[in-house]
Every structure is written in structure tokens, then in C-alpha cells.
N, C-alpha and C positions, 0 to 999 in steps of 0.2 A: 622432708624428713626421711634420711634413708633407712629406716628401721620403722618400725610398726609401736606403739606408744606402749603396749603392755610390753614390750620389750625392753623399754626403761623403768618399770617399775619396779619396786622391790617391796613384795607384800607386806604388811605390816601389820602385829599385833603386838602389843607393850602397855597393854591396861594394867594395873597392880589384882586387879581382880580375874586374871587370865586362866581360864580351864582348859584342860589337858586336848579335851573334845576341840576348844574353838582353834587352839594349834594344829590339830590333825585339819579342820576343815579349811584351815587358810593353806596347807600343806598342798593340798588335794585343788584347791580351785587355781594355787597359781602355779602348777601343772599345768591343770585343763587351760589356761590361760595362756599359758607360755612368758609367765614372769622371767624377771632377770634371777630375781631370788625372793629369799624369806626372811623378815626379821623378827624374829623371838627373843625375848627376853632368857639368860643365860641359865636358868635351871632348868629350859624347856627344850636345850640346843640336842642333846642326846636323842631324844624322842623324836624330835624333829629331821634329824638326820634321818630315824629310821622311812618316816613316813615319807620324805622325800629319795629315798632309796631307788635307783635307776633312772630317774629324773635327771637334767639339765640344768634345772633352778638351781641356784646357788643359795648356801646358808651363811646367811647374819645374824650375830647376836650385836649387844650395846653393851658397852665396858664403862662404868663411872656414870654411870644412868642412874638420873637425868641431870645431876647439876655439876658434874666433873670434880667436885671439891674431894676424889679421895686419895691417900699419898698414893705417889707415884709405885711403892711396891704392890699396892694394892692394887693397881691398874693394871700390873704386870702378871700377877699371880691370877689376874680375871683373866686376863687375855690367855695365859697358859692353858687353864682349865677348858676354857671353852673352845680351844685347837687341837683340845686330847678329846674333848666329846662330840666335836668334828668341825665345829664350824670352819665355813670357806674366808669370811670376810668378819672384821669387826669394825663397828661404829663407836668412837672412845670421843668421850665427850670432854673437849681440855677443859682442864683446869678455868672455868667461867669468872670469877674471884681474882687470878691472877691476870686476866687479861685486864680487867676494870683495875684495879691495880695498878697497871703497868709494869710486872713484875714477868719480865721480857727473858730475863734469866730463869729464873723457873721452867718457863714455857717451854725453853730449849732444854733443858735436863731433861723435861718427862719426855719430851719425844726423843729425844737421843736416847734413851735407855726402853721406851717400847719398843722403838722399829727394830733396830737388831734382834728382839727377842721373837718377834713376827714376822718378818722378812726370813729369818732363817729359817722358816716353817712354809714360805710361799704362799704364805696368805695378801689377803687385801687388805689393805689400810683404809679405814674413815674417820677423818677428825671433824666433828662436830663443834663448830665455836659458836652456837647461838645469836646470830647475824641480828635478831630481833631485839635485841638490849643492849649493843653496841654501836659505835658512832661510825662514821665514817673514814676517821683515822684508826681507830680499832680494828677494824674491818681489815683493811690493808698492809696496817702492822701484822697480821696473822695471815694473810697471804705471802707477804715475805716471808715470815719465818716458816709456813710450815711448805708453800711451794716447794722449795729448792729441796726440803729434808728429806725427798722421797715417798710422799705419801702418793698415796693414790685415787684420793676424792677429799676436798673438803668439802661440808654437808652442813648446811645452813643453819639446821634449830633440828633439838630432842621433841618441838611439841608443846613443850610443857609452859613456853613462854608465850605473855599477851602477843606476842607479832612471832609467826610462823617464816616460811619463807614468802618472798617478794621476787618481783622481776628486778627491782633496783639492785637488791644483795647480789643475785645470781649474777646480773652484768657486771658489778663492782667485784665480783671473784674473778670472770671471766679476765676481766681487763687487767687484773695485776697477779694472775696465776701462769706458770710455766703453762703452755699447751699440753705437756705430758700429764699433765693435774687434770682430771675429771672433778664434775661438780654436781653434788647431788642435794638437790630443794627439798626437803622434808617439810612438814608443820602446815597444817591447813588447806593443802590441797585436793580438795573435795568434790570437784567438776572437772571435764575433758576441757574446756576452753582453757581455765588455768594451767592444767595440766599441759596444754601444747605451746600458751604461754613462758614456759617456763623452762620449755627444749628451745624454744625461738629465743630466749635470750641466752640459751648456754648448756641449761642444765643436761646432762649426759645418762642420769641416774633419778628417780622422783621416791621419795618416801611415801607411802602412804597407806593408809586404813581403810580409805573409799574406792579401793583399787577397782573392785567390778562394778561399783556406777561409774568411775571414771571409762573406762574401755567404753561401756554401753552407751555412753553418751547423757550419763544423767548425773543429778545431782547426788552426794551421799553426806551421809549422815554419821563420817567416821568419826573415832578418837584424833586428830589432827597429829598423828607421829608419820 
């Protein structure tokens, strides 16, 4: 591993019950930490900015969190907001509905119509398709379509599904995503062994809530985002 493991993490907090306090202290430790970045939820992106103010960490919000089902202009007017309140990167959760569906046209509209609108701002793309409730032709249909689009990580699961991220999902991205596509495992990873698990099959980027037992070598006890 040429990087150091809280290097690939991006700290996470997305509880519905989220205080202002437990955003500064996640701010503050993956600094001390030397995270890749921060993932807050989008009312908490401002404040969060400030507290990682001269830092290196990188800020992420989630757009269409957690089940992707909102129109496409609503996904756009999310991602606007939260790129005037600073954030560096967003996590946009497609359309989950449309991909069980098979509604392949859709899929391409909503990303055709957010990337130009976040690309022209130099941000980071995450598209989130929930790898835990789809099949394995699913999986790969959405590697083709959003590989090529220009995204810049697709990301396994919001969390909020029975099955988080796996080694199988991450290798079955790895295996039919352009190399310029990073892959980021979110959802239930809660120990260093998965944790290194999940760089050895691919992953580039780890969600997670158990972030400082993960580095220390222990188990935690996170929200699984």
C-alpha cells in the first residue's frame, strides 16, 4: 500500500440526529488524523468548511441522500448549494429505483445534466449506486454507463442498506471501471483488517464512521456510512 490507510478515508457523519459539536469533533480529529476528507451532511457543509479552515482534508457532502429517488433538478440545486457553502467533493446517490427499473435512459439524463453543472466548479464527482441491492448485471450496467461519463469515484452504498460494501462489489467495479474511475467502499466498514481488505481489492477511497478504531487497529462501533 503506497499510502498510509487514514489516507484513504473520508470521515464520516450522516446520522439524521447529527449536532453541530459532533461535526466540529469529526472536523478536528481527521485533521489530527490526516484523513483524505469530511463527510457531512449538506446543512452542516458551511460550518464545516469553517472548522476545517487551513487543513488539507477535503470536504464532502451527499446529494439525494440516502435513497437517490429525487428529480434530477433537485439534485442539481443540492449540489449548487453545497459548492457555494464550499464543499470540495459530492457523494450523489443515483437514482436507486431507476436502476432496479432498468430505466438506463433516465440514468444518463441525471448525469448528463449534474456533471457539467460540477465539473464547471472543479469539484469531485461520487456516484453512489448501492452495490448491496443489486445484481450482478446491475452492477456492471452502471459501471458502463457512469465509467466513461467522467465521474470520478463510484461508491459502493449510502449505508442505509442490509449489505454495505463487500470485497466482491469493489472487484466487480474494479474489473469493468475505466482506471481513471477511483472506487470508494462505504457501508459497514468497521475494523482495519476490512478496512485493508477493501484497498487490496481496489478500493481507492473508504467511507466511514469507525474511522479512529479503524487506523488504531480496533473494532468500532460506527453508524456503517
Amino acid at each position: 500500500m503506497a499510502k498510509t490507510l487514514n489516507a484513504y478515508i473520508d470521515h464520516t457523519v450522516l446520522k439524521p440526529t447529527l449536532l453541530l459539536s459532533e461535526v466540529e469533533t469529526c472536523c478536528q480529529e481527521a485533521v489530527a488524523n490526516g484523513f483524505a476528507a469530511v463527510c457531512v451532511p449538506p446543512p452542516f457543509v458551511a460550518k464545516a468548511k469553517q472548522f476545517l479552515a487551513g487543513s488539507s482534508v477535503k470536504l464532502a457532502t451527499v446529494i439525494g441522500f440516502p435513497f437517490g429517488y429525487s428529480a434530477v433538478e433537485a439534485k442539481i440545486a443540492e449540489s449548487v448549494l453545497a459548492m457555494v457553502d464550499g464543499a470540495d467533493e459530492l457523494d450523489i446517490v443515483a437514482n436507486i429505483s431507476a436502476i432496479k427499473n432498468g430505466d438506463w435512459v433516465y440514468l444518463a439524463n441525471e448525469i448528463n445534466h449534474l456533471l457539467p453543472v460540477i465539473k464547471a466548479k472543479g469539484k469531485t464527482v461520487k456516484i453512489i449506486i448501492e452495490s448491496g441491492v443489486l445484481t450482478t448485471d446491475e452492477i456492471i450496467k452502471c459501471c458502463e454507463l457512469y465509467g466513461p461519463a467522467g465521474i470520478d469515484y463510484l461508491k459502493t452504498s449510502t449505508g442505509y442498506a442490509a449489505v454495505g460494501a463487500t470485497v466482491e462489489a469493489v472487484q466487480l467495479f474494479r474489473l469493468h471501471l475505466p482506471a481513471t474511475v477511483g472506487i470508494k467502499a462505504s457501508g459497514g466498514i468497521r475494523d482495519q483488517a476490512t478496512a485493508l481488505a477493501m484497498v487490496e481489492a481496489g478500493a481507492t477511497r473508504l467511507g466511514c464512521s469507525a474511522s479512529l478504531a479503524i487506523v488504531q487497529g480496533q473494532s468500532g462501533q460506527g453508524a456503517g456510512y
